[in-house]
Backbone bond lengths (Angstrom), bond angles and torsions (degrees), N, CA, C in turn:
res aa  C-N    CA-C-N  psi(-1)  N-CA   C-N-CA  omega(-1)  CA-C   N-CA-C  phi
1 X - - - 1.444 - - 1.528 109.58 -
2 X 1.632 120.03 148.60 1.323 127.51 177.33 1.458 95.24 -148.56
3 X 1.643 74.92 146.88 1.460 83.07 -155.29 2.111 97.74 -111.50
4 X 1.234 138.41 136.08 1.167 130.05 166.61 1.192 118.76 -119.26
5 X 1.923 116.82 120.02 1.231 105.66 -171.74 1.555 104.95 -102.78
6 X 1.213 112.15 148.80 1.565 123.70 179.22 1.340 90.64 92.38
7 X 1.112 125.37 67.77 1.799 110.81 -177.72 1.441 102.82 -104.19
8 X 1.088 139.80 26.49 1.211 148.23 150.61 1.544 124.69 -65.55
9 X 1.261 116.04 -36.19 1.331 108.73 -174.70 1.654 109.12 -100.06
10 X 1.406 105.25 -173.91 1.879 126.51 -163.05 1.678 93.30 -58.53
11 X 1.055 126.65 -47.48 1.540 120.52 -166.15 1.907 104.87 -80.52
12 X 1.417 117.73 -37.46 1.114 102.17 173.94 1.465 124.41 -85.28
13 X 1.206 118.18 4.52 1.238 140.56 -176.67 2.233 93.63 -71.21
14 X 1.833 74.64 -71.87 1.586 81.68 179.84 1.679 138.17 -54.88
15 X 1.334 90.71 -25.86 1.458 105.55 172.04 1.502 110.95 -61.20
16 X 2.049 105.29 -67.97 1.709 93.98 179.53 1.388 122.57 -46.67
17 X 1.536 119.81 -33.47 1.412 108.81 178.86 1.544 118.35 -50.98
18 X 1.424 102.40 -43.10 1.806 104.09 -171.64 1.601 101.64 -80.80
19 X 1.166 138.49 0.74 1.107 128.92 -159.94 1.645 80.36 -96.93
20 X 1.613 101.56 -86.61 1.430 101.88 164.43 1.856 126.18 12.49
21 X 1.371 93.89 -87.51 1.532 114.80 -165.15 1.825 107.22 -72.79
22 X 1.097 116.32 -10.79 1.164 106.67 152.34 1.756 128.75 -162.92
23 X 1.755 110.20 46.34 0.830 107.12 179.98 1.246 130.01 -135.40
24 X 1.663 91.33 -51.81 1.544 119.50 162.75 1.317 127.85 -161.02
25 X 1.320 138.96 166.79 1.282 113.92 -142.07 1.947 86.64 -129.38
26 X 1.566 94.65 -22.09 1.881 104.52 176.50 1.664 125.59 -81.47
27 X 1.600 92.56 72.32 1.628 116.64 177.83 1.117 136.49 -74.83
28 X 1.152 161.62 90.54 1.641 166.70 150.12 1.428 107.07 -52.98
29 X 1.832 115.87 105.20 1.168 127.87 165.70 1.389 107.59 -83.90
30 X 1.520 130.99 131.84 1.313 116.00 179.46 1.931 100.85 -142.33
31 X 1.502 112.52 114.23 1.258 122.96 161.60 1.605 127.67 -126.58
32 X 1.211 118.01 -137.43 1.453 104.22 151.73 1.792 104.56 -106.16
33 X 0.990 123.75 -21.92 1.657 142.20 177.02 1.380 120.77 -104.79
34 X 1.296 112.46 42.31 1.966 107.58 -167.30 1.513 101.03 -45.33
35 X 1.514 105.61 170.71 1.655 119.49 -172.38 1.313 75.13 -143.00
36 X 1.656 127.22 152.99 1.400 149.59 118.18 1.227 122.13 -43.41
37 X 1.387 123.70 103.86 1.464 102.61 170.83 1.650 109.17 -113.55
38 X 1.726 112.79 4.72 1.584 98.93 169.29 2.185 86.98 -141.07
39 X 1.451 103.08 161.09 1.374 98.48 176.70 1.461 124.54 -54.42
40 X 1.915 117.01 -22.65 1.702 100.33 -175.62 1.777 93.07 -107.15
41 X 1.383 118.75 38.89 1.173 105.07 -177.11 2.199 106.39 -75.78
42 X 1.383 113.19 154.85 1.462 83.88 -175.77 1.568 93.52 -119.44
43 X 1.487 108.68 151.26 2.000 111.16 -173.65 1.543 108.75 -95.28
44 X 0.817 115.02 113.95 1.709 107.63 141.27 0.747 134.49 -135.59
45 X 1.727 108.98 136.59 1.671 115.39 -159.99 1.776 111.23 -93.63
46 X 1.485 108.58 131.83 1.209 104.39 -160.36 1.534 105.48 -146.06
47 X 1.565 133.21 124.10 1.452 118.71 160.89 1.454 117.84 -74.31
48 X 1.333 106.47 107.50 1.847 104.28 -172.97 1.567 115.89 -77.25
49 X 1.506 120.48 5.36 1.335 121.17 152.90 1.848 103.44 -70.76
50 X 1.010 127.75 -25.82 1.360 129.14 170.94 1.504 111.23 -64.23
51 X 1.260 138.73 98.90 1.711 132.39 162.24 1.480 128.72 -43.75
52 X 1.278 97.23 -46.38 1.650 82.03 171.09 1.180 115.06 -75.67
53 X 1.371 124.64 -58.47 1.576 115.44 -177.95 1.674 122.35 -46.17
54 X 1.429 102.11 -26.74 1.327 98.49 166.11 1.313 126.26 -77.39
55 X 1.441 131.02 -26.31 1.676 142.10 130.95 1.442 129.64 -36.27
56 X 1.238 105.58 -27.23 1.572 113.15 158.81 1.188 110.40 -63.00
57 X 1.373 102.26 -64.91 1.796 117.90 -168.03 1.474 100.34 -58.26
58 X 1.007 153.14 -53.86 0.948 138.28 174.36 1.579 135.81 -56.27
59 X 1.600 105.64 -27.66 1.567 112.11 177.92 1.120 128.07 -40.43
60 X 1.389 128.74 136.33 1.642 118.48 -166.97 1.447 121.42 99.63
61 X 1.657 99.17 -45.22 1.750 88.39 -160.33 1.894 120.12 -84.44
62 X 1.238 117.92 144.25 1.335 125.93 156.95 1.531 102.36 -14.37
63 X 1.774 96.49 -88.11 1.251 109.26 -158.98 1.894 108.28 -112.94
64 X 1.219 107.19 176.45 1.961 98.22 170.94 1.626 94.16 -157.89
65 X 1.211 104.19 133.32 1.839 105.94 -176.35 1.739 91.10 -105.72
66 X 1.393 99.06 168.24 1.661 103.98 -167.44 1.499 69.10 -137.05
67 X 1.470 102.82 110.22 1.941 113.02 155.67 1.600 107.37 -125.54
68 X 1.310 122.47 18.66 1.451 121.90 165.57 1.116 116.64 -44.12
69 X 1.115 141.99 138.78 1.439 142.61 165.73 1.659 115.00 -85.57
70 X 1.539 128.75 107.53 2.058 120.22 176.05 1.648 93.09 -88.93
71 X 1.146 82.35 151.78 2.000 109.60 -164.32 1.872 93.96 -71.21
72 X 0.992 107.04 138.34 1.586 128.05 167.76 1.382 115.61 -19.42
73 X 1.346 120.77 -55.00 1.201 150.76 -176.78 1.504 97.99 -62.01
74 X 1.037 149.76 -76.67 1.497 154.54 176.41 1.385 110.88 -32.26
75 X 1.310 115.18 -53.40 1.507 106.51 165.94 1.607 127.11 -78.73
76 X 0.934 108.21 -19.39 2.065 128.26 175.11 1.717 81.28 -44.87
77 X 1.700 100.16 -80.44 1.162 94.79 -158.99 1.477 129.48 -62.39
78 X 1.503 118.80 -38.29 2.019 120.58 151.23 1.536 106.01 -15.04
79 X 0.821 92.46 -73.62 1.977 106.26 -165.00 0.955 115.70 -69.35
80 X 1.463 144.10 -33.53 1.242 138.54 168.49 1.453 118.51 -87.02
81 X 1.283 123.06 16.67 1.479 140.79 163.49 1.494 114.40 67.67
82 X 1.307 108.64 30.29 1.137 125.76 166.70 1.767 117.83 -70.66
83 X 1.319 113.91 142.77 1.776 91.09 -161.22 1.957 69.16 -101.97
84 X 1.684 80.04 168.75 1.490 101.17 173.45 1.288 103.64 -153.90
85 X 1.829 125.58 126.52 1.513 118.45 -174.93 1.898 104.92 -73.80
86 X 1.276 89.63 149.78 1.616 115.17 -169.87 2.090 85.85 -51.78
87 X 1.011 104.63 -36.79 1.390 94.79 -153.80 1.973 106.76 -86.64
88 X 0.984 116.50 -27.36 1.473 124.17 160.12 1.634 107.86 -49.87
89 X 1.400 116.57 120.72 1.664 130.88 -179.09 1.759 87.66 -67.44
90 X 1.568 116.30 176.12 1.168 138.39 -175.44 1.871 89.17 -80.34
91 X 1.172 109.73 151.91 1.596 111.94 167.77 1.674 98.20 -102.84
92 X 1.521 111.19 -179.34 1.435 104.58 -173.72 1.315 120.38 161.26
């Protein structure tokens, strides 16, 4: 099993295809809205700012790719040495 989180967007899209077509066929889509993009693909819907559910989603698998996309703003502020408390979510 492999697991892809954020599988909603263009890169995880592309990934299950290649995984699929020549790798393995035992997939875990995981967003808050999974999509099917092959018939044994399997969904679970998950907020991955949530830890456990994102520990759920992951249970089982080999491997788990992180293709989520964090909003513009989250890194603006990293890099421009702006502090931000650990406990404030990304804005966006």
């Amino acid at each position: 099993m492999q697991t892809i989180l954020g599988a909603n967007g263009q890169i995880a899209e592309e990934l299950t295809r290649e995984l699929y077509r020549n790798y393995i066929k035992d997939i875990r889509l995981v967003s808050r809205n999974p999509k099917k993009i092959h018939e044994t693909d399997q969904l679970f819907p998950a907020n991955l700012m949530d830890a456990q559910a994102t520990d759920k989603a992951v249970e089982g698998s080999e491997v788990a790719y992180l293709t989520v996309g964090l909003p513009t703003l989250y890194f603006a502020g990293r890099c421009s040495g702006q502090s931000t408390r650990s406990s404030d979510p990304p804005s966006g």
